[in-house]
N, C-alpha and C positions, 0 to 999 in steps of 0.2 A: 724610514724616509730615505732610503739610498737610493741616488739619483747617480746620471753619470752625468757629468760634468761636460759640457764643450767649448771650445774656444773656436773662433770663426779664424779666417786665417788673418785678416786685419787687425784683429785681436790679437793673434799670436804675435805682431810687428809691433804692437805697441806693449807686452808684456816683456818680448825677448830685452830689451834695453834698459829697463826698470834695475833699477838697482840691488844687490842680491837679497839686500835687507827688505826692501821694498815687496819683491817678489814673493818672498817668504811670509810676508806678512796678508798677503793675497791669497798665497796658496792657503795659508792656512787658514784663514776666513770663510774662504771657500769649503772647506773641508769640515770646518765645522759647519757652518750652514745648513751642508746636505747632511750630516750626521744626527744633527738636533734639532735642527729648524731657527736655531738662535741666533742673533743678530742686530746688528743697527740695522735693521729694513724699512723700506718704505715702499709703496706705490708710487710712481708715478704717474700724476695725470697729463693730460694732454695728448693720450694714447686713444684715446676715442675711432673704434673703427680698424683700428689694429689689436696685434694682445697685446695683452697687460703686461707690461715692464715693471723691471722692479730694481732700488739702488740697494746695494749693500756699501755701508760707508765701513774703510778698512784706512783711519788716519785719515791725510789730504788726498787721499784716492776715492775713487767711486763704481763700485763692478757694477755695472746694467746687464741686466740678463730678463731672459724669458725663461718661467718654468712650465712645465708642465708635469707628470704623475711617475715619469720613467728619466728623465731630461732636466737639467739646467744650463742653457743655452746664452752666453756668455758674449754680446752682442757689443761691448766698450767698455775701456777701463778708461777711465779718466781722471785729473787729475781736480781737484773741486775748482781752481779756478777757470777750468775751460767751461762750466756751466753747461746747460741744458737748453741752449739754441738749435741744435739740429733738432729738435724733436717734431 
């Protein structure tokens, strides 16, 4: 299941400042993810019409990404209390 990973560059502005501990705990979430497939995942709905999003909960963080078969497309990192109103 090895994917390559992307960060949007919005993405990357909200990653760069995250704290090293924080970071680290992302990176590596991520990394296992695309290695195992394992995880806190979920779908999110509300995606109707666009693709399918998906959260990876890493702590009080939240990676939203789109995948696809070559791709994990890393679309927000959030913080759980910012919640899922933009959607």
């Amino acid at each position: 299941m090895n994917r390559a990973v992307l960060l949007s560059d919005p993405v990357q502005k909200t990653y760069d400042p995250l704290t090293l501990e924080v970071r680290a705990r992302v990176r590596e979430t991520l990394l296992e993810f695309v290695a195992s497939g394992r995880g806190d995942l979920k779908r999110l709905r509300g995606t109707r019409g666009r693709e399918d999003l998906f959260r990876l909960r890493v702590g009080d963080y939240r990676i939203v990404f789109a995948r696809s078969p070559r791709e994990i497309r890393v679309t927000r990192i959030i913080h759980r209390s910012e919640g899922y109103d933009w959607l």
